[in-house]
Every structure is written in structure tokens, then in C-alpha cells.
C-alpha positions as CSV (number, residue, x, y, z in Angstrom):
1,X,46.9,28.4,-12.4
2,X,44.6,29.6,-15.0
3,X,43.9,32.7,-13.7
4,X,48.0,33.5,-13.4
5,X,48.1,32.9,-17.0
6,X,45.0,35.2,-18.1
7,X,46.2,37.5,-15.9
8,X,49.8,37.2,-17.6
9,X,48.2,37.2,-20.7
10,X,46.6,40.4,-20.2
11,X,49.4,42.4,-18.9
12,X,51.4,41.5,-22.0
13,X,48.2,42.7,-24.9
14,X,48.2,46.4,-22.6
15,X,52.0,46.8,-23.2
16,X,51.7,45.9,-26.7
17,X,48.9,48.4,-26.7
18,X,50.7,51.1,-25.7
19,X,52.9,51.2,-29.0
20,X,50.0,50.4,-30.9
21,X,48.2,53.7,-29.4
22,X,50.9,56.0,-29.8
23,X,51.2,55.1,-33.3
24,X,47.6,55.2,-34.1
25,X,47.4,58.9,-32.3
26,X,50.4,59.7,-34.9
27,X,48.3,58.6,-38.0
28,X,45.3,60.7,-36.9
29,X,47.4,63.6,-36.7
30,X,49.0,63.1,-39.8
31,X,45.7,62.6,-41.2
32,X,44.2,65.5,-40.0
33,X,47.2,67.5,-41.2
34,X,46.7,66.2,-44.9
35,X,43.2,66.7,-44.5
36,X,43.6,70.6,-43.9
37,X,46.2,71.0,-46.6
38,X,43.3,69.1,-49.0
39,X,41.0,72.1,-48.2
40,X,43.4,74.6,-48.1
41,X,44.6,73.8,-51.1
42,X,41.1,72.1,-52.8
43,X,42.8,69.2,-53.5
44,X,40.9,66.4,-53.7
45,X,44.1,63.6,-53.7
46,X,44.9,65.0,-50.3
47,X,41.8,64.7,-49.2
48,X,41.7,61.0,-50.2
49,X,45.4,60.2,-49.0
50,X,43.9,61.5,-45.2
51,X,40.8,59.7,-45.1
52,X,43.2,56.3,-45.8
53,X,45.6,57.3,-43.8
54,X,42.5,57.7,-40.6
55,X,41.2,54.3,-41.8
56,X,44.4,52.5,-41.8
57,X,44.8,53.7,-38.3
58,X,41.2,52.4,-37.1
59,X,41.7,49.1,-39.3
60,X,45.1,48.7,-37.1
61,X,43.0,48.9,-33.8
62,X,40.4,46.4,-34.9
63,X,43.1,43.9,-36.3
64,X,44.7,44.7,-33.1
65,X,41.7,43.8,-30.6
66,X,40.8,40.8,-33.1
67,X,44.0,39.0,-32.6
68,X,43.9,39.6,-28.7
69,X,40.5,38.3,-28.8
70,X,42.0,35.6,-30.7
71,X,44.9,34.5,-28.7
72,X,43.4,35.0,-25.2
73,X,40.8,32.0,-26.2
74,X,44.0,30.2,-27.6
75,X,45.8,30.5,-24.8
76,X,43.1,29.6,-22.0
77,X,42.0,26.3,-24.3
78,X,45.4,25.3,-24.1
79,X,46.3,25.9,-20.3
């Protein structure tokens, strides 16, 4: 019974992960894109909008993998 529900458990974090990923891969481009117009341009605002943009996308992932973590040891204390 408990290994039904990990295994249930699982299969639902990978297909929220899928969004998540696809999203992510659309921040790094945009970053990387604002990043080039930053030195094409020498602006240094661009520059700084990019680099948050790229670490709001791998602050996303952690937040993502911390709450998995989270509720997976929720879930099998419960069941």
C-alpha cells in the first residue's frame, strides 16, 4: 500500500515538473536575450534585469524540489 502511494506520489511531482521545466527554459532564454541587449547596448539595468530574471528561474527549481521533498515525507508519514 505504501509503495502505490509513493509511487502515485511521484508520478504526479514529474508531471508538475514538466510545466515547471518549460517555463524555467523560457526565463533562461529571456534572460540570455536581455543579457545580450545589456552588452550590446552597455547597459548596465539590462544587465541586472537578466541576471534576476536567471535567478528567479533557478530559485523556482529549488522552491520546486523543496516542496516535493516536503510533501513526499508528508504524505508517507501519513499513509
Amino acid at each position: 500500500m505504501t509503495k502505490y502511494t509513493r509511487i502515485e506520489s511521484n508520478s504526479y511531482f514529474l508531471e508538475m515538473l514538466i510545466p515547471i521545466l518549460v517555463f524555467d527554459v523560457a526565463l533562461v532564454a529571456w534572460s540570455l536575450h536581455l543579457m545580450q541587449q545589456a552588452f550590446n547596448q552597455r547597459e548596465f539595468s539590462l544587465m541586472l534585469a537578466g541576471s534576476l530574471v536567471a535567478l528567479s528561474a533557478a530559485a523556482m527549481l529549488v522552491v520546486y524540489f523543496l516542496v516535493e521533498n516536503c510533501l513526499t515525507s508528508l504524505t508517507n508519514t501519513l499513509v
